[in-house]
ROMARPA-123410 format. One line per field, with one value per atom (N, C-alpha, C): chain; atom name; z, x, y. Coordinates in pm, whole numbers, plus 32768, in hexadecimal, padded with zeros to 4 digits. Last residue first. Example, Ala and Ser with C-alpha at 12.3 -4.5 7.8 and 13.67 -1.06 7.14 Angstrom:
2
ch <- A / A / A / A / A / A
at <- N / CA / C / N / CA / C
zz <- 82C4 / 82CA / 8313 / 830C / 830C / 830C
xx <- 8505 / 8557 / 850A / 8527 / 84CE / 8528
yy <- 7F1F / 7F96 / 8003 / 7DC7 / 7E3E / 7EB6
***
This chain:
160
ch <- A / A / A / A / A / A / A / A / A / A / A / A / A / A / A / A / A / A / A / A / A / A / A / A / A / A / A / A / A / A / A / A / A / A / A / A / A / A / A / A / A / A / A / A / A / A / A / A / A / A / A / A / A / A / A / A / A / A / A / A / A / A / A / A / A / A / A / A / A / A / A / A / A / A / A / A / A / A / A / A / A / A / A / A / A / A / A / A / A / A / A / A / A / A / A / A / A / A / A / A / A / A / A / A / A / A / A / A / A / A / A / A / A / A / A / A / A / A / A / A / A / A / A / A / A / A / A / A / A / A / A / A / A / A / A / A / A / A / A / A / A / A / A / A / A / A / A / A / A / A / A / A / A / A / A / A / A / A / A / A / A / A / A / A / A / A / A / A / A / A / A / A / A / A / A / A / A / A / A / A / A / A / A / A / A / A / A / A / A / A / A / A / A / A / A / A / A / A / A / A / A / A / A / A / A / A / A / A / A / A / A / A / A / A / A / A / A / A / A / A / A / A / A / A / A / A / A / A / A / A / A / A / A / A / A / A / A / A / A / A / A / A / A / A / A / A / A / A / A / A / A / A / A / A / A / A / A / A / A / A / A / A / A / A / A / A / A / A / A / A / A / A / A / A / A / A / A / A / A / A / A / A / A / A / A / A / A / A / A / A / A / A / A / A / A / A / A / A / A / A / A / A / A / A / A / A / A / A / A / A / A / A / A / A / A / A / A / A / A / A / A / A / A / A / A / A / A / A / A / A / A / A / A / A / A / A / A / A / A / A / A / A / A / A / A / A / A / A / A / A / A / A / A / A / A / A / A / A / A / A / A / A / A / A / A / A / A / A / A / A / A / A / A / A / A / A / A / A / A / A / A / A / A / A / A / A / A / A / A / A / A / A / A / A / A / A / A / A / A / A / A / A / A / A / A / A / A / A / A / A / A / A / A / A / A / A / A / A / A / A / A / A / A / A / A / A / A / A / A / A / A / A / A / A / A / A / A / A / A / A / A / A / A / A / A / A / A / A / A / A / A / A / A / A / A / A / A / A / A / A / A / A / A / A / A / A / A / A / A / A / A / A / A / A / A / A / A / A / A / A
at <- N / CA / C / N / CA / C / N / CA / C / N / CA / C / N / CA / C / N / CA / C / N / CA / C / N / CA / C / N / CA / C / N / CA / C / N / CA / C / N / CA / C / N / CA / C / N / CA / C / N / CA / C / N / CA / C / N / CA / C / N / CA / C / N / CA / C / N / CA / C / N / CA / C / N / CA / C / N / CA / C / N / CA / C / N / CA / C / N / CA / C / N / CA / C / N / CA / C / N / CA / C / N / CA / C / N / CA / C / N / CA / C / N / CA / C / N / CA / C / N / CA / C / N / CA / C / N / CA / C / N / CA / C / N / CA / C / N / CA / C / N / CA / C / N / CA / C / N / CA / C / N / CA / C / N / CA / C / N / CA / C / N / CA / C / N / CA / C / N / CA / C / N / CA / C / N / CA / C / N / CA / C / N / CA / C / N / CA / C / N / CA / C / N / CA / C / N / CA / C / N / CA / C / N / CA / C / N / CA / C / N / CA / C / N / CA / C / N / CA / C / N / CA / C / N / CA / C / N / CA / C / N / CA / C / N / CA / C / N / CA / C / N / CA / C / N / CA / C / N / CA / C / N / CA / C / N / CA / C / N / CA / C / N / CA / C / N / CA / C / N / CA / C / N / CA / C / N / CA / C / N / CA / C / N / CA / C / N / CA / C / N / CA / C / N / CA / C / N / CA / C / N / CA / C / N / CA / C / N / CA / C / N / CA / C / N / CA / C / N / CA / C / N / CA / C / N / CA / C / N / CA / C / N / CA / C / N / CA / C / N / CA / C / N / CA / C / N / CA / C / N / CA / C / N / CA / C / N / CA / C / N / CA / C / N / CA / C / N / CA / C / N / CA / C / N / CA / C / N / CA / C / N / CA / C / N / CA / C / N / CA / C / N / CA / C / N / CA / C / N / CA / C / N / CA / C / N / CA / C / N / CA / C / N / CA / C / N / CA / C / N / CA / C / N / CA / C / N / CA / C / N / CA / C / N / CA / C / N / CA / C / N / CA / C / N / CA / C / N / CA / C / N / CA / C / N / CA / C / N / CA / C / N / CA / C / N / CA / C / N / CA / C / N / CA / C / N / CA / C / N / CA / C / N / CA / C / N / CA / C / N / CA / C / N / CA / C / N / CA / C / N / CA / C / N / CA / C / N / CA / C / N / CA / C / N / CA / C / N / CA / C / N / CA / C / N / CA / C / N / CA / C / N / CA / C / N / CA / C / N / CA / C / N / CA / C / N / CA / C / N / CA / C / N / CA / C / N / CA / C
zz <- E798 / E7AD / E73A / E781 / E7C9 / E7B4 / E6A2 / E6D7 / E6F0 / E6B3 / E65D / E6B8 / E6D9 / E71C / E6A9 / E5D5 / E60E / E663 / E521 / E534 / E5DB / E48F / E525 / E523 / E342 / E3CC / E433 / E349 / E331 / E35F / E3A9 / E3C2 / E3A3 / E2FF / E3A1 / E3BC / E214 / E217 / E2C7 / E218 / E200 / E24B / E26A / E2CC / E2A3 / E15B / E1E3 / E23A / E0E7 / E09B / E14B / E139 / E12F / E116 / E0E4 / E17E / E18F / E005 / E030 / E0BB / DFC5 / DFA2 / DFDC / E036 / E095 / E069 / DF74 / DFEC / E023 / DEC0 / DE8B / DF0E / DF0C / DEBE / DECC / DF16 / DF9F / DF77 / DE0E / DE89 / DED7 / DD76 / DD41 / DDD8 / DE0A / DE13 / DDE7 / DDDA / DE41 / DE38 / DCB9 / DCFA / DD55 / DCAF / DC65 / DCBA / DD2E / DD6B / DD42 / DC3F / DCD4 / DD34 / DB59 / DB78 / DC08 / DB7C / DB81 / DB92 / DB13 / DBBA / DBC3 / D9E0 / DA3C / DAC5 / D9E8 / D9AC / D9B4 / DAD8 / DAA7 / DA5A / DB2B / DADF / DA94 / DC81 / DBDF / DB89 / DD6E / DD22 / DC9C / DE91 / DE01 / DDC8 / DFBF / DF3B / DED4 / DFFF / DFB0 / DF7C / E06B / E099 / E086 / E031 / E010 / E06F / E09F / E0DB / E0CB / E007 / E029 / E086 / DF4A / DFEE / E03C / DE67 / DE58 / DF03 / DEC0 / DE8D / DEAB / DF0D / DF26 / DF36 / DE3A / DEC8 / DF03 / DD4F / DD54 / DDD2 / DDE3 / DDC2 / DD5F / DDD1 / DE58 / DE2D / DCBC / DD15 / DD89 / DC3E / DC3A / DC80 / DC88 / DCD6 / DCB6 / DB85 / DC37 / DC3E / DAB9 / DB5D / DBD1 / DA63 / DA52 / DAEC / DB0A / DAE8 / DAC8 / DA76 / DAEF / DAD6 / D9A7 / DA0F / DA5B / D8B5 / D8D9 / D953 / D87A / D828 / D86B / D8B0 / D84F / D800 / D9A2 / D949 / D8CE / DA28 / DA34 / D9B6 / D9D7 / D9B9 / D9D6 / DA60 / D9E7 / D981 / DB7C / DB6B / DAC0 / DB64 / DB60 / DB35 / DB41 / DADD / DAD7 / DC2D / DBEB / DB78 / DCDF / DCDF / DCAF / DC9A / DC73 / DC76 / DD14 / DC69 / DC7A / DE27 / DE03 / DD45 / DE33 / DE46 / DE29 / DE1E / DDC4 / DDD3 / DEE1 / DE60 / DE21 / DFCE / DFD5 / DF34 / DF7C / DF9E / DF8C / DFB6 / DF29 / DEF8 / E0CE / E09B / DFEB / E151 / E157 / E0EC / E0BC / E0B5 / E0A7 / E184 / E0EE / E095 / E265 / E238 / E1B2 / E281 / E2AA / E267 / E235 / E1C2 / E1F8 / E336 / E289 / E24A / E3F2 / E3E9 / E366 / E3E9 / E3BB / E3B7 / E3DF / E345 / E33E / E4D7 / E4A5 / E401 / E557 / E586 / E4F0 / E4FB / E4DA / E505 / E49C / E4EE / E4B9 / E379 / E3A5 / E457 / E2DB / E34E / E3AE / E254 / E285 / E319 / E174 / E1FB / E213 / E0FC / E0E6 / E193 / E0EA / E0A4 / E0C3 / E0F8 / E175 / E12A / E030 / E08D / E108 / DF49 / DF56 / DFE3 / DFBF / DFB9 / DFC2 / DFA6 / E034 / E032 / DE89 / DED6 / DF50 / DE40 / DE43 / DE66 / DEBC / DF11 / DEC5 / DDFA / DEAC / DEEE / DD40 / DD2E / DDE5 / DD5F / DD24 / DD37 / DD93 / DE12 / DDEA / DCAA / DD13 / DD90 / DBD2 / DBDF / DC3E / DC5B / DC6D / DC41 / DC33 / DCD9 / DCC1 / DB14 / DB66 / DBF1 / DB21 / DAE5 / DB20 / DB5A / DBCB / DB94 / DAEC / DB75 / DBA8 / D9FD / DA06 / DA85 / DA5D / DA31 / DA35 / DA8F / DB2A / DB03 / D9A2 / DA0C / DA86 / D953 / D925 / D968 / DA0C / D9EC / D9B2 / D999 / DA1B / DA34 / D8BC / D8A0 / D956 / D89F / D86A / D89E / D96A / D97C / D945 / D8C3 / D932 / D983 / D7CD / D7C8 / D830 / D883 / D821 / D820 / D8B9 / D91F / D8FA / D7CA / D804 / D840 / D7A6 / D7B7 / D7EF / D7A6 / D71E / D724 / D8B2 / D857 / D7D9 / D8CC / D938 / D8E7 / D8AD / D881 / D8CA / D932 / D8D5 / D87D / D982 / D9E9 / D9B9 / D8B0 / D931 / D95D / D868 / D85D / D87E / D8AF / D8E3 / D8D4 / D874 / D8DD / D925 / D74E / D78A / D800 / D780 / D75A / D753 / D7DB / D853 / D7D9 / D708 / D776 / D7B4 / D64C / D626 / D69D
xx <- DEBC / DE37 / DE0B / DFFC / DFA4 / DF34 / E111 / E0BD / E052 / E209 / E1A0 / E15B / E389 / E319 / E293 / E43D / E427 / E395 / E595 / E514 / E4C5 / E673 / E65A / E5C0 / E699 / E69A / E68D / E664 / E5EC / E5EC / E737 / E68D / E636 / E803 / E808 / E763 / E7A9 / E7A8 / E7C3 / E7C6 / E74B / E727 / E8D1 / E865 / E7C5 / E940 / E96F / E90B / E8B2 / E8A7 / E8C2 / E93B / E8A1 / E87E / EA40 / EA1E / E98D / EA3B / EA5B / EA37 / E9F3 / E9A9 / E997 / EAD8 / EA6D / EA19 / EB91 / EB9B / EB2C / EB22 / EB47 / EB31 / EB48 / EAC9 / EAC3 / EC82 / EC00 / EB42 / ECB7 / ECD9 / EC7A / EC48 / EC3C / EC2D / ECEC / EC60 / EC31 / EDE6 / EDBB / ED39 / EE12 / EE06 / EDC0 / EDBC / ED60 / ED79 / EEC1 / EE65 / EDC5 / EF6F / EF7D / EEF7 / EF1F / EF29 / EF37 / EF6D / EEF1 / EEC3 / F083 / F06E / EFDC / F0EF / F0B6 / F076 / F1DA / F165 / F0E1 / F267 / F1F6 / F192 / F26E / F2A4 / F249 / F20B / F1FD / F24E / F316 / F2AB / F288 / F38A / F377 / F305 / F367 / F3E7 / F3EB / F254 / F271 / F331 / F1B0 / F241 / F27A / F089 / F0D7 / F13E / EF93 / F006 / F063 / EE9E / EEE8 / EF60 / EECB / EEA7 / EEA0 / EF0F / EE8E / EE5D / EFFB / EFB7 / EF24 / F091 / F073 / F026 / F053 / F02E / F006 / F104 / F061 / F030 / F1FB / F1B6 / F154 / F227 / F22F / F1F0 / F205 / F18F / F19A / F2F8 / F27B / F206 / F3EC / F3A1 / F30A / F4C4 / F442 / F402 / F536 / F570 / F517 / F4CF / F53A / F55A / F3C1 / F456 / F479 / F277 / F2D9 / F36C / F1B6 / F1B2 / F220 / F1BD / F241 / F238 / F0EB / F0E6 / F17F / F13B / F0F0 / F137 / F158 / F1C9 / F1A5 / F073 / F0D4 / F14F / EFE6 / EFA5 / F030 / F079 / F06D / F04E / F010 / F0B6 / F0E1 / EF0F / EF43 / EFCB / EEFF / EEEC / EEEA / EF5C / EFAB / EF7F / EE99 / EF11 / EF4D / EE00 / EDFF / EE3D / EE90 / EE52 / EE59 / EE62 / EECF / EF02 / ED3C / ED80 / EDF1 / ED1D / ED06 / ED0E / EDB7 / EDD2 / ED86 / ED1D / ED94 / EDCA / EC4E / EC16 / ECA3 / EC6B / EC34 / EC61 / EC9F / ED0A / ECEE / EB8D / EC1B / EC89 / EB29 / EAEE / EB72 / EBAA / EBAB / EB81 / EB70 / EC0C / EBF3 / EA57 / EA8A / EB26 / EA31 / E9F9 / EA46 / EAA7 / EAC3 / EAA4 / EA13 / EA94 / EAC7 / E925 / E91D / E9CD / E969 / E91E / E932 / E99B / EA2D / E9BA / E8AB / E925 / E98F / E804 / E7DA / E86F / E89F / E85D / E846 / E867 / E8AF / E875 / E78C / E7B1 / E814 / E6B3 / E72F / E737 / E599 / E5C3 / E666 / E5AC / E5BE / E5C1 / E580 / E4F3 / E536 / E65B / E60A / E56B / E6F3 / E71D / E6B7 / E64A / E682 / E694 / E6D2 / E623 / E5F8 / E7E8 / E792 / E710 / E7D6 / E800 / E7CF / E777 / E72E / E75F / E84F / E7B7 / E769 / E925 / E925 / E878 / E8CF / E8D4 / E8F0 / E8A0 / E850 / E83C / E9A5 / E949 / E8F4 / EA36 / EA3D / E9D1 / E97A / E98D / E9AA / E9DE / E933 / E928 / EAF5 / EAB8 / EA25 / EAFE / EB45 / EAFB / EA51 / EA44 / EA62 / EB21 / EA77 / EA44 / EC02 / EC10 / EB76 / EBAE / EBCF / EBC5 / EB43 / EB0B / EB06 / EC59 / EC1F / EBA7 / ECDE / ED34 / EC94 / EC3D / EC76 / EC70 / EC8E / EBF8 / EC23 / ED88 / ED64 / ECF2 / ED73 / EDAD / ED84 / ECD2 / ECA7 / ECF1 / ED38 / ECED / EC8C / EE54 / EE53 / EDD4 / EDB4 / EE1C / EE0D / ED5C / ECED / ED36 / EE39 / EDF9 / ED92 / EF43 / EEBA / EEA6 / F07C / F035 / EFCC / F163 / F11A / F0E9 / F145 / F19A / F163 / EFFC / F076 / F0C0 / EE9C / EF3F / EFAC / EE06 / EDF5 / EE58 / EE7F / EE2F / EE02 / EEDB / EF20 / EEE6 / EE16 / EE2B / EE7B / EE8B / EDE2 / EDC9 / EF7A / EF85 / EEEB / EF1C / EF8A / EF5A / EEC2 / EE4F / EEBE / EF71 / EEE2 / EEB0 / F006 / F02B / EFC7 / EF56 / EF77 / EFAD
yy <- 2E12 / 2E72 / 2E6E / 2E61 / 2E14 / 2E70 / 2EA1 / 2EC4 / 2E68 / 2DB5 / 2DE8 / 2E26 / 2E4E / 2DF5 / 2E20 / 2E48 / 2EA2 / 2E46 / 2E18 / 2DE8 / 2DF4 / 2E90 / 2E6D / 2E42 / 2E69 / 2E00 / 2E08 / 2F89 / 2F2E / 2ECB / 300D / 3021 / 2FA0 / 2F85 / 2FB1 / 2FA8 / 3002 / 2FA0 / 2F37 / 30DA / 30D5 / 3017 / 312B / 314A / 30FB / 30CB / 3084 / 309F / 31A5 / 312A / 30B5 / 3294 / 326B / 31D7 / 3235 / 3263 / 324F / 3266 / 31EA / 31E4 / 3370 / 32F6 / 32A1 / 33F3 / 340E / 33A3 / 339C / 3361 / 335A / 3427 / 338E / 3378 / 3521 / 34FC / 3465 / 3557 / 354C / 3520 / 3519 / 34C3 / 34C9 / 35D9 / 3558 / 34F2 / 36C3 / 36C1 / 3625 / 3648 / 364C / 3654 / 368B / 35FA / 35E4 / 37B8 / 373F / 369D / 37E8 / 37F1 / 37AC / 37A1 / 3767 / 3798 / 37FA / 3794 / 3764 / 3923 / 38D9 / 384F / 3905 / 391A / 390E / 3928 / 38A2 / 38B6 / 39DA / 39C3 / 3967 / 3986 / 3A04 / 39F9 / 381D / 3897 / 390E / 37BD / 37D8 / 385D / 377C / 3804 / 37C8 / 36FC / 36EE / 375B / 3731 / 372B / 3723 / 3757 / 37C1 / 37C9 / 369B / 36C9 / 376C / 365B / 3690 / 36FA / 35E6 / 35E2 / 3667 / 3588 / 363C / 363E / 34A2 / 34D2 / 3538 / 3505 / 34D9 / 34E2 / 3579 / 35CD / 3594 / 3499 / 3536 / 357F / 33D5 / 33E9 / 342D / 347C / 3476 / 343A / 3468 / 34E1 / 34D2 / 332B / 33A2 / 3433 / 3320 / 32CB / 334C / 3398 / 33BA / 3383 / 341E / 338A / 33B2 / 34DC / 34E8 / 3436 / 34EE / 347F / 3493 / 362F / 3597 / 358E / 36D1 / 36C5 / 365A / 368F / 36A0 / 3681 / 3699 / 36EB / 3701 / 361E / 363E / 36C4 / 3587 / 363F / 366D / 348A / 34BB / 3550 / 349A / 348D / 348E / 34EA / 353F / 3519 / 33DB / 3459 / 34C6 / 3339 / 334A / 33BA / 33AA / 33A6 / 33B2 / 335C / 33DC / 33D0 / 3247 / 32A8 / 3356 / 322B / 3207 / 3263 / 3277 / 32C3 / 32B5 / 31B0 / 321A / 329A / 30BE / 30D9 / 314F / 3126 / 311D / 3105 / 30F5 / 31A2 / 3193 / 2FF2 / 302B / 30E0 / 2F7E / 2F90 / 2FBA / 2FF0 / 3024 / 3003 / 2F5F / 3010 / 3028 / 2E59 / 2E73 / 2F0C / 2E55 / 2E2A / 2E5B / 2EA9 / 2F05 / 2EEB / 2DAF / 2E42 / 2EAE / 2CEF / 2D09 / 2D72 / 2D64 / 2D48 / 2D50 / 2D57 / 2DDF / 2DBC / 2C40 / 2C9F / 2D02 / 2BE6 / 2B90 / 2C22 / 2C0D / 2C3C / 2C15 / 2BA0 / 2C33 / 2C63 / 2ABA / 2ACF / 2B52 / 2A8C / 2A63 / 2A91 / 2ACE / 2B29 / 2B27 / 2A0E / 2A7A / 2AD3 / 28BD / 2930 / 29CD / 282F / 2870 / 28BC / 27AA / 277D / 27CB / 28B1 / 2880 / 282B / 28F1 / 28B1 / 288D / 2A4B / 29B8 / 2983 / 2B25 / 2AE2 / 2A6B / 2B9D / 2BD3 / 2B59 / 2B4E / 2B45 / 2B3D / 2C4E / 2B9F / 2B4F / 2D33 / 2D0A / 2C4C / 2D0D / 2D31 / 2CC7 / 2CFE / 2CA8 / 2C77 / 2DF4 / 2D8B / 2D1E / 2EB4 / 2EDC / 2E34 / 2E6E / 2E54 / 2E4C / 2EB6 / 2E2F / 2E0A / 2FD1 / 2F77 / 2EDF / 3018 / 300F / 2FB6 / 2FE3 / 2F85 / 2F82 / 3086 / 2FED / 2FA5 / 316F / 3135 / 30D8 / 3172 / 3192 / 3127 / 3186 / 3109 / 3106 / 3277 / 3211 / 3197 / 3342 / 333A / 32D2 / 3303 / 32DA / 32D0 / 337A / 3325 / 32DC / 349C / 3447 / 33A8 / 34E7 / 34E4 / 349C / 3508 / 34AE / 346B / 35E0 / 352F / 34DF / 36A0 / 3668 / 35BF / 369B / 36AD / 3677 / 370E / 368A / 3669 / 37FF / 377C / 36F8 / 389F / 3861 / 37ED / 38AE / 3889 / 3837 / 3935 / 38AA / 3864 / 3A2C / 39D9 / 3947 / 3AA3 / 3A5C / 3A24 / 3A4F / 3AA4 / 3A64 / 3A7B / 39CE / 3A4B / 3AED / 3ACA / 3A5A / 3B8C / 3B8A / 3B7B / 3BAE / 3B8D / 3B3C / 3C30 / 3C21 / 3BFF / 3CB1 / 3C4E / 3C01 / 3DA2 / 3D51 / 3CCC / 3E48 / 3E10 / 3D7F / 3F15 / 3E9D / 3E07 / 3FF3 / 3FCB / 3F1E / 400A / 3FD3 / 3FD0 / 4046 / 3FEA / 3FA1 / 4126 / 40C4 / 4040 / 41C6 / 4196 / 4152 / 41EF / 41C9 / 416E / 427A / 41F2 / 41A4
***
């Protein structure tokens, strides 16, 4: 009866399973891949927009417009979603009374993590779900900024 105890172990952490953990975890990371593909969404047709139109603007002071506003869109909307982590933690009561919950979904969502603050045991899946969430989100945004890098440099036409 022992070993079938502790065979089971592994699915279990206190009285929250790693099934719980990975549902609400999944949740969370659903939610956020959502908010993410709306904003890139609405960023990448903006772009498209933008690049079809005539501006009196110069070309320097148009591409520094979109790269700020871009950056400026990318940073709130990773900062949303660290929010709905933070929620997500106070939710299932991942993390000790009086934790800063934004600072430790940062953390986490950035892999930063300090490691002063801990999810509570039962919970400790959670913090590494964020993260994976995070570097997913980010590396996006990163694609998204490069893509968009690429395409405004505009490249001599081939002759011939």
């Amino acid at each position: 009866m022992e070993s079938a105890a502790a065979d089971s172990m592994w699915i279990s952490t206190m009285n929250v399973s790693m099934l719980d953990q990975v549902a609400v975890g999944s949740g969370a990371s659903l939610v956020n891949l959502v908010v993410h593909a709306i904003l890139v969404g609405a960023i990448a047709a903006t772009l498209r927009d933008l690049a079809d139109t005539d501006t009196s603007f110069p070309g320097f002071v148009q591409y520094t417009l979109v790269i700020v506003a871009t950056g400026t869109l990318l940073v709130i909307g990773h900062f949303g979603e660290c929010v709905i982590w933070a929620y997500t933690y106070k939710w299932v009561g991942a993390v000790p009374e009086n934790t800063d919950l934004i600072y430790f979904a940062f953390g986490n969502y950035t892999t930063l993590g300090y490691g002063d603050v801990v999810p509570v045991p039962e919970w400790h899946l959670l913090g590494p779900m964020t993260a994976l969430n995070g570097v997913m989100l980010i590396g996006w945004s990163t694609a998204l900024v490069y893509d968009m890098l690429h395409r405004s440099v505009r490249t001599p036409k081939q002759q011939g």
